[in-house]
mmCIF file of the N, C-alpha and C atoms, coordinates in Angstrom:
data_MODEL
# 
_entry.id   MODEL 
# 
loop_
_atom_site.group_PDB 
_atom_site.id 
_atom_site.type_symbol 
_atom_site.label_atom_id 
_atom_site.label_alt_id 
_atom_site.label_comp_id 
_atom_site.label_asym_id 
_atom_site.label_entity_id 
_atom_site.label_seq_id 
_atom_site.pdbx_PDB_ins_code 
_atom_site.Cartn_x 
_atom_site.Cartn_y 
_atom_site.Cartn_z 
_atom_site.occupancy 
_atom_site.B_iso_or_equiv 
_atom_site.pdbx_formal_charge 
_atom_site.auth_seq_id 
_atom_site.auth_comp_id 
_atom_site.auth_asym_id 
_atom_site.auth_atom_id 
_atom_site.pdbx_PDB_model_num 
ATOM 1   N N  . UNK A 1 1  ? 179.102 -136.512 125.310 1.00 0.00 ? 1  UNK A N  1 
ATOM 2   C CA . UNK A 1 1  ? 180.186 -136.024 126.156 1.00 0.00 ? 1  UNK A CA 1 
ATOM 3   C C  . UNK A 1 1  ? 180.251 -134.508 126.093 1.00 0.00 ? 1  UNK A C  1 
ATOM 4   N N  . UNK A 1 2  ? 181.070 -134.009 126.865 1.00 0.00 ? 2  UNK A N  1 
ATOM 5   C CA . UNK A 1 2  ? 181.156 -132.479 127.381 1.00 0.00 ? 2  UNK A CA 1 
ATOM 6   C C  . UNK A 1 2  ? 182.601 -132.017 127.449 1.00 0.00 ? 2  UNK A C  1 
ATOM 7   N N  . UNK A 1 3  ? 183.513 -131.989 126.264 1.00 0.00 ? 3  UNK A N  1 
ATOM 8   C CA . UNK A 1 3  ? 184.883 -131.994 126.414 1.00 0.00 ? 3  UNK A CA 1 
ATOM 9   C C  . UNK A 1 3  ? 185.561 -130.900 127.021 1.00 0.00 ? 3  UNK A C  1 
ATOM 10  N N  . UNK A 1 4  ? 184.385 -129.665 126.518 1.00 0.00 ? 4  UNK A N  1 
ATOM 11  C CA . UNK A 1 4  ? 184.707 -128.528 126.812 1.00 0.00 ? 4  UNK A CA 1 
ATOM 12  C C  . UNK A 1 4  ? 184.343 -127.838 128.365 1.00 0.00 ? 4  UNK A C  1 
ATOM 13  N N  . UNK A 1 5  ? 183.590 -128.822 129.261 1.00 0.00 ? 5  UNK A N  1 
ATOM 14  C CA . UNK A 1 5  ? 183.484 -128.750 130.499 1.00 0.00 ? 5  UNK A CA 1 
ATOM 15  C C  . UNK A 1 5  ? 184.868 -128.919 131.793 1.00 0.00 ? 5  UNK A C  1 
ATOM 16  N N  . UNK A 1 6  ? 186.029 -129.584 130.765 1.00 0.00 ? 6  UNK A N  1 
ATOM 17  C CA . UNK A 1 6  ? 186.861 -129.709 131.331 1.00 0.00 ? 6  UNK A CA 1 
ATOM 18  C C  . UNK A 1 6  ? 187.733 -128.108 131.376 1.00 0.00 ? 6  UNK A C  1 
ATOM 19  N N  . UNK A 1 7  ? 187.338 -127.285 130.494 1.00 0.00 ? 7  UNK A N  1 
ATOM 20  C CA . UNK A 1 7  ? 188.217 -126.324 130.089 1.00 0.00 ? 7  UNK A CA 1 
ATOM 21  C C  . UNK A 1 7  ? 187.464 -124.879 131.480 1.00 0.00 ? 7  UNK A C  1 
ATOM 22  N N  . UNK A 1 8  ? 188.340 -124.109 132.282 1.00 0.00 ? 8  UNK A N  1 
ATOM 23  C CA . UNK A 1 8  ? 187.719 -123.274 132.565 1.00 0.00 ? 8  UNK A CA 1 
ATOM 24  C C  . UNK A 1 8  ? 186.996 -122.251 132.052 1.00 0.00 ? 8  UNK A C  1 
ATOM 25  N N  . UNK A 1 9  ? 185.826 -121.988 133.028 1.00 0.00 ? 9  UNK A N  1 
ATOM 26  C CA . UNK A 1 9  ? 184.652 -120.381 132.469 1.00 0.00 ? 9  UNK A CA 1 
ATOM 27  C C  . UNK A 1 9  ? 185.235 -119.548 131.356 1.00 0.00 ? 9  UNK A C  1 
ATOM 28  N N  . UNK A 1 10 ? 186.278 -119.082 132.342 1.00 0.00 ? 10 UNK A N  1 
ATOM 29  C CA . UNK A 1 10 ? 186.792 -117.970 131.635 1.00 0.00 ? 10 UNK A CA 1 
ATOM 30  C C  . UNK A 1 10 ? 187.433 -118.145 130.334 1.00 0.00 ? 10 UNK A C  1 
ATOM 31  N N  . UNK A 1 11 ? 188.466 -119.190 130.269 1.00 0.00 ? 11 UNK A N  1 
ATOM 32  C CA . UNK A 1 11 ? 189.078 -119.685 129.370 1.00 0.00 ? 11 UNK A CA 1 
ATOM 33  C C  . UNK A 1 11 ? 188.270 -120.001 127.708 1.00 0.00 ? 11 UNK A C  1 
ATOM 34  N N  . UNK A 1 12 ? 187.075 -120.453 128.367 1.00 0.00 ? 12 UNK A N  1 
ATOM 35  C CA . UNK A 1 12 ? 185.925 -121.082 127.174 1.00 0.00 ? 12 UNK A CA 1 
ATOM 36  C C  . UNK A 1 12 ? 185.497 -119.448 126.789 1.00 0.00 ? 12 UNK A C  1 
ATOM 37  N N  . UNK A 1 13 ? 185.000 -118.755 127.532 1.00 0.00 ? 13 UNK A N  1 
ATOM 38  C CA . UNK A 1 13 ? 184.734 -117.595 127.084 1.00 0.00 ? 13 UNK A CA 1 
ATOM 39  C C  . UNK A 1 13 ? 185.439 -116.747 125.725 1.00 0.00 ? 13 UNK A C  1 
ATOM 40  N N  . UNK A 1 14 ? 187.013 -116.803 126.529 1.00 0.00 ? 14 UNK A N  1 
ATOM 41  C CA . UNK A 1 14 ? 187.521 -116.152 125.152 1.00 0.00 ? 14 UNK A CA 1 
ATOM 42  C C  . UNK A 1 14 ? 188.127 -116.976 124.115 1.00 0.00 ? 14 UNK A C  1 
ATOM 43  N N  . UNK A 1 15 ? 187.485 -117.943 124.192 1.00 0.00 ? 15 UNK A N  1 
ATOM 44  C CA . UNK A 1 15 ? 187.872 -118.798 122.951 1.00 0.00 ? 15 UNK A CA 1 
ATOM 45  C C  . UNK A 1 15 ? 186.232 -118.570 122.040 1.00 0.00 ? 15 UNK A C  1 
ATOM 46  N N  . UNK A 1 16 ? 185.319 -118.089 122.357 1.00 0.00 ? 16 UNK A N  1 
ATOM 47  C CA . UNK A 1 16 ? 184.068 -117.911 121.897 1.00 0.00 ? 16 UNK A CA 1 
ATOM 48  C C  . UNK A 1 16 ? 182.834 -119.026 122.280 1.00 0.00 ? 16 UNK A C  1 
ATOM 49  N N  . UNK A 1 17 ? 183.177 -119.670 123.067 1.00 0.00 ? 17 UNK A N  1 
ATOM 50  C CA . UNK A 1 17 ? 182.662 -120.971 124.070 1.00 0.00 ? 17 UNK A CA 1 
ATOM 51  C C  . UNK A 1 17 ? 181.408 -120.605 125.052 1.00 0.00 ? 17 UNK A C  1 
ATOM 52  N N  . UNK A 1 18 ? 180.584 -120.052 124.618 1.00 0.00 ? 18 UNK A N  1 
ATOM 53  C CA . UNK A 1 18 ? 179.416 -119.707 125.825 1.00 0.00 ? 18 UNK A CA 1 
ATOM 54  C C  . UNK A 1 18 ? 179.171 -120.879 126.883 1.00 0.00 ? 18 UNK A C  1 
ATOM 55  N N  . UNK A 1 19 ? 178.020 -120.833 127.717 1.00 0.00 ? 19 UNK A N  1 
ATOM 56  C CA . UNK A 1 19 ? 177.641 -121.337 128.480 1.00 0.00 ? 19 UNK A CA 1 
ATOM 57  C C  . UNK A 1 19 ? 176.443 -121.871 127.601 1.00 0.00 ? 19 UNK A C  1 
ATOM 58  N N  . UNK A 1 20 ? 175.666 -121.426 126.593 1.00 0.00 ? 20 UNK A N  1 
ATOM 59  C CA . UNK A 1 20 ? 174.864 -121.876 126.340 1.00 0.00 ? 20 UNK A CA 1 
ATOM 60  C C  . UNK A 1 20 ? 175.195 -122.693 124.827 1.00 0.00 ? 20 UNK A C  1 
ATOM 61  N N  . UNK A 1 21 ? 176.171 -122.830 124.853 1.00 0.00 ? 21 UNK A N  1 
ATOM 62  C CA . UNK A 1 21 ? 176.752 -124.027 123.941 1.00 0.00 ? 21 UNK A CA 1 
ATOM 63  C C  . UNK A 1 21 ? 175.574 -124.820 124.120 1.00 0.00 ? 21 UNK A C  1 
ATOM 64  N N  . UNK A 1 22 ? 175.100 -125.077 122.008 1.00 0.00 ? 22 UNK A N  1 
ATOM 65  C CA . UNK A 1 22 ? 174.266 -127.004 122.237 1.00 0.00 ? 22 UNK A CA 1 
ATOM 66  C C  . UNK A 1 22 ? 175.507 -127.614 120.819 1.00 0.00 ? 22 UNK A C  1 
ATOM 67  N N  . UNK A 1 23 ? 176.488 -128.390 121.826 1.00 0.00 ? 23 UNK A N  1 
ATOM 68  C CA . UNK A 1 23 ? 176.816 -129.743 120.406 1.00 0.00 ? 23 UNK A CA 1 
ATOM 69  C C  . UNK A 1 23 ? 176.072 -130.510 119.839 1.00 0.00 ? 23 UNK A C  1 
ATOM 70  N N  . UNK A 1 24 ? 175.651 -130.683 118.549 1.00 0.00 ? 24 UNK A N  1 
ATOM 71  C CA . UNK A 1 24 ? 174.669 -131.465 118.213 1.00 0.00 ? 24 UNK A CA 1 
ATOM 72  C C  . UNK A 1 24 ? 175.958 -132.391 117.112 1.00 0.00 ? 24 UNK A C  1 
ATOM 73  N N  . UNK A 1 25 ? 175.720 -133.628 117.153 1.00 0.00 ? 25 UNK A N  1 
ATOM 74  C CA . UNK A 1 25 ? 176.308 -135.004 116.182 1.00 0.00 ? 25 UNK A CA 1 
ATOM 75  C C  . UNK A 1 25 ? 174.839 -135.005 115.632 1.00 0.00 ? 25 UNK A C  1 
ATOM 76  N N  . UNK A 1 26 ? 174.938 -134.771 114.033 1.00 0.00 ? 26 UNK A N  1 
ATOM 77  C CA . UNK A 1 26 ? 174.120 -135.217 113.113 1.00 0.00 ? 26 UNK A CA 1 
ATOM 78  C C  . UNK A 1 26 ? 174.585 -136.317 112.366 1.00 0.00 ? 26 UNK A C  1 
ATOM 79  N N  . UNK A 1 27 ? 174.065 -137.240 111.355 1.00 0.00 ? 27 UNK A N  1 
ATOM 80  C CA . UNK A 1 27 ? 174.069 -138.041 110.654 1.00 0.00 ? 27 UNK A CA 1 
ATOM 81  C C  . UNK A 1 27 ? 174.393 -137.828 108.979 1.00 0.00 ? 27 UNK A C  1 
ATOM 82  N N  . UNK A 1 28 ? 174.066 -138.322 108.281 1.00 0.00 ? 28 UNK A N  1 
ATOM 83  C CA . UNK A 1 28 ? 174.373 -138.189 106.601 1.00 0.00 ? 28 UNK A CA 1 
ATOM 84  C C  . UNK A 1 28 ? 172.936 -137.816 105.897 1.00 0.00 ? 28 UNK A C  1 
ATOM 85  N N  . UNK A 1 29 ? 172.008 -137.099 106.735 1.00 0.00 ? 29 UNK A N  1 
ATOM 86  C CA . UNK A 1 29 ? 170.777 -136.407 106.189 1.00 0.00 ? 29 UNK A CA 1 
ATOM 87  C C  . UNK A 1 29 ? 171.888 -135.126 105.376 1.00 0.00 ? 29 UNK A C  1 
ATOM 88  N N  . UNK A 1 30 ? 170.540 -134.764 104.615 1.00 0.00 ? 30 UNK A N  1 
ATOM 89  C CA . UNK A 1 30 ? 171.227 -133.554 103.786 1.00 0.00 ? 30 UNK A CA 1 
ATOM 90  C C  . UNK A 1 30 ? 170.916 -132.479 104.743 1.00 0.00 ? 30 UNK A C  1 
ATOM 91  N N  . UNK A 1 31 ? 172.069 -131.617 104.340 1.00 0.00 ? 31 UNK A N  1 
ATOM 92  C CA . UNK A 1 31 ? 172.445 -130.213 105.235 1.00 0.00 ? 31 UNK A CA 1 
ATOM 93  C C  . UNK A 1 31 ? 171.000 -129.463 105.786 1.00 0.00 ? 31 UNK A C  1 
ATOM 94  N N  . UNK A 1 32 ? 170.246 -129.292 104.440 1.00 0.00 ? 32 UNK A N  1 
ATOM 95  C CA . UNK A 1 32 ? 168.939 -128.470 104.403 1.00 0.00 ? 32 UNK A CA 1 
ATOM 96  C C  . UNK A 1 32 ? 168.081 -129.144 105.807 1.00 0.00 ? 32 UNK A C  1 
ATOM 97  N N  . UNK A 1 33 ? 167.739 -130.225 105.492 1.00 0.00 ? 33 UNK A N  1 
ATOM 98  C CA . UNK A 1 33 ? 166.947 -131.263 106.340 1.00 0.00 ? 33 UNK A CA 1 
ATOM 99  C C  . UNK A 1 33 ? 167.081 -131.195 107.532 1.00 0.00 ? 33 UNK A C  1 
ATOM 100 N N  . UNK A 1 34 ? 168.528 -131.251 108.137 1.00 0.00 ? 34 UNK A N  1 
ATOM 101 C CA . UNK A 1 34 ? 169.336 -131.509 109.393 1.00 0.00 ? 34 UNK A CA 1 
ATOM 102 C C  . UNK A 1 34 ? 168.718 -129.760 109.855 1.00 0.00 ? 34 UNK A C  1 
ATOM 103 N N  . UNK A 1 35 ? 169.048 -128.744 108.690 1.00 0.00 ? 35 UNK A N  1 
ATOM 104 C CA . UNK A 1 35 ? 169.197 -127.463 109.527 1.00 0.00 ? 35 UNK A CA 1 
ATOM 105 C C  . UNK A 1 35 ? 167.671 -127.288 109.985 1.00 0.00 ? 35 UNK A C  1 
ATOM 106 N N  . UNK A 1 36 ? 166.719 -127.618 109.015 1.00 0.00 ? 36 UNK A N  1 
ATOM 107 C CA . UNK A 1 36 ? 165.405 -127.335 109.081 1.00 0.00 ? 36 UNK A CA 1 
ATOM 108 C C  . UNK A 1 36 ? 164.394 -128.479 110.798 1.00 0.00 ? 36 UNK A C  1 
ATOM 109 N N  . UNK A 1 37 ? 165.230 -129.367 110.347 1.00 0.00 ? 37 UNK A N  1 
ATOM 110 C CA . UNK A 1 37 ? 164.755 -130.458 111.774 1.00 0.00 ? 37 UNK A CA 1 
ATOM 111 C C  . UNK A 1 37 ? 164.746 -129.918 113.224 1.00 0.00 ? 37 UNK A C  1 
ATOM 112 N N  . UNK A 1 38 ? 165.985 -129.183 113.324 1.00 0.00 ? 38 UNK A N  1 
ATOM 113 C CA . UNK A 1 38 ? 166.744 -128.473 114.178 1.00 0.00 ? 38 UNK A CA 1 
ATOM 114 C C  . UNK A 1 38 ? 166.311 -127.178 114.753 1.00 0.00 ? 38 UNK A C  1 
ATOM 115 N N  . UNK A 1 39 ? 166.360 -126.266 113.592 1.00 0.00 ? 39 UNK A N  1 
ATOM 116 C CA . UNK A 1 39 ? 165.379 -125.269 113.531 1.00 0.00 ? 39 UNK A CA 1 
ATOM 117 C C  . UNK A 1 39 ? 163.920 -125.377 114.297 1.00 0.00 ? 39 UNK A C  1 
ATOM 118 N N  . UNK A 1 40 ? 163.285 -126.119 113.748 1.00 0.00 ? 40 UNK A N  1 
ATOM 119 C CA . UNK A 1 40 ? 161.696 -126.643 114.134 1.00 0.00 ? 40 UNK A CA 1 
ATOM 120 C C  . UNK A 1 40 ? 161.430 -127.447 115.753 1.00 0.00 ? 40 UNK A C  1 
ATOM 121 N N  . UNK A 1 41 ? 162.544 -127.965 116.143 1.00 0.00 ? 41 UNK A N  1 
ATOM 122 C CA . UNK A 1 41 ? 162.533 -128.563 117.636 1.00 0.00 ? 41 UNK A CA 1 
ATOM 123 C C  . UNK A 1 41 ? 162.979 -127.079 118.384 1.00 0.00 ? 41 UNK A C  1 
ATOM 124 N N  . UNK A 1 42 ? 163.738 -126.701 118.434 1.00 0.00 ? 42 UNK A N  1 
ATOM 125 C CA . UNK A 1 42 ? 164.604 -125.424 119.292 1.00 0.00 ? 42 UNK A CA 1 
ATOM 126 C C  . UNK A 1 42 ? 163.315 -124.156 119.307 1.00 0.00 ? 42 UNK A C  1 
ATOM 127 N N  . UNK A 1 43 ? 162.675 -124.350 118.199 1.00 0.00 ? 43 UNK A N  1 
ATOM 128 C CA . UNK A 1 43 ? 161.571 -123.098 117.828 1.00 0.00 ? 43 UNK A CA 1 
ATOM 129 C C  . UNK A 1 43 ? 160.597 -123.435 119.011 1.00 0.00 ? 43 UNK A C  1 
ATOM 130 N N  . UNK A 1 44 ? 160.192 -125.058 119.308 1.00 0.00 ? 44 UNK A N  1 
ATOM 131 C CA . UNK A 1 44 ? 159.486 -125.858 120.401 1.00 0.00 ? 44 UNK A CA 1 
ATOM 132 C C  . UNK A 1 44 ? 159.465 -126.149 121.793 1.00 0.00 ? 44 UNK A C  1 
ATOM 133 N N  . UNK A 1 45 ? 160.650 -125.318 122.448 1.00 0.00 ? 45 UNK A N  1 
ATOM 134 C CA . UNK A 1 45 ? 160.468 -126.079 123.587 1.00 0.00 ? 45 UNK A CA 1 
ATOM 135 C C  . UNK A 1 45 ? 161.045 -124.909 124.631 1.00 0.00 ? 45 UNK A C  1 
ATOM 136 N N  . UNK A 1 46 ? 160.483 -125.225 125.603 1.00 0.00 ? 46 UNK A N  1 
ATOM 137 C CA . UNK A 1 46 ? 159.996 -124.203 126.434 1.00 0.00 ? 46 UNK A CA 1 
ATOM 138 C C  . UNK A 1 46 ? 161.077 -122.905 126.952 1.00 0.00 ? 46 UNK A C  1 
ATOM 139 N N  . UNK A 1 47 ? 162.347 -123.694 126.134 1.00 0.00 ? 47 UNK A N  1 
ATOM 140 C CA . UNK A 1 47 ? 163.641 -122.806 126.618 1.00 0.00 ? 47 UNK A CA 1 
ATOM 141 C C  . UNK A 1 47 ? 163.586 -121.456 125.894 1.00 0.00 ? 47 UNK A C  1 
ATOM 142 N N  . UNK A 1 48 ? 162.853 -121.894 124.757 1.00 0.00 ? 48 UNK A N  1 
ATOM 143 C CA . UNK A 1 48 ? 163.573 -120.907 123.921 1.00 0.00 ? 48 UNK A CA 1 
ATOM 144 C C  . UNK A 1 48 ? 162.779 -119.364 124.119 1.00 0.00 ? 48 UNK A C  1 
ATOM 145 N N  . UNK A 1 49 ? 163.451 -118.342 124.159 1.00 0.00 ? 49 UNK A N  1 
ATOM 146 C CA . UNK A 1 49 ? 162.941 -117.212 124.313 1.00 0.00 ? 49 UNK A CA 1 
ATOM 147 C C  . UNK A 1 49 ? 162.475 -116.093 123.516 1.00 0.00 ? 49 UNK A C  1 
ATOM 148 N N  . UNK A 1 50 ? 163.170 -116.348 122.086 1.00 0.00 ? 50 UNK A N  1 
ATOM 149 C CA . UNK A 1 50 ? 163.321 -115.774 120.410 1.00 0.00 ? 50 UNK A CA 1 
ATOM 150 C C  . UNK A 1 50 ? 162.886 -117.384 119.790 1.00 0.00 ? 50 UNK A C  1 
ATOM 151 N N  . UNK A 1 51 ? 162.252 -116.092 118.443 1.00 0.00 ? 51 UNK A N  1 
ATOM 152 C CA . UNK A 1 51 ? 163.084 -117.557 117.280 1.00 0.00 ? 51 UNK A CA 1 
ATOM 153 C C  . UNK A 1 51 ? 164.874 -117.695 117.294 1.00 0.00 ? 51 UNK A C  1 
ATOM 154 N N  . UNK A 1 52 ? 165.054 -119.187 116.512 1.00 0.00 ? 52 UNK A N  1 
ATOM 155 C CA . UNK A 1 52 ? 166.032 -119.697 116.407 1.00 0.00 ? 52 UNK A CA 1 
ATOM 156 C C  . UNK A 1 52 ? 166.170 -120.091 114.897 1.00 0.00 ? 52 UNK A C  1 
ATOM 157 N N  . UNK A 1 53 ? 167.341 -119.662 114.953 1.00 0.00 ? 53 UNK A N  1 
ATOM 158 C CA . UNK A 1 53 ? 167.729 -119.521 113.216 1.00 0.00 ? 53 UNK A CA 1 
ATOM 159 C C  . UNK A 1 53 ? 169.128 -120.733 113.667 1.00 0.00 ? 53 UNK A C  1 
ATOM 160 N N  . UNK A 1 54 ? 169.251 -121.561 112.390 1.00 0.00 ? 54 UNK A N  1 
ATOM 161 C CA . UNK A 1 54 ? 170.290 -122.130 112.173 1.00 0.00 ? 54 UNK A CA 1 
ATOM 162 C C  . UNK A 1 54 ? 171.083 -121.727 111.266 1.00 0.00 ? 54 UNK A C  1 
# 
């Protein structure tokens, strides 16, 4: 879901709400794991323009 799609542009803005918001729901992996998994897909795919640090 997209809760924050309900909220206007501007509004999301100054709440610190970009446009390029990613929500991610993780599981009960350990912190390290989750950040490093995460890290390593986002580093992969064709969006990304920099590295990506978690």
């Amino acid at each position: 879901t997209m809760p924050h799609k309900s909220i206007p542009r501007e509004r999301r803005l100054l709440a610190g709400v970009k446009d390029s918001l990613i929500r991610l729901s993780c599981g009960i992996e350990a912190a390290q794991d989750l950040c490093a998994d995460i890290t390593q897909s986002l580093n992969h795919t064709a969006f990304t323009e920099s590295a990506v640090t978690v």
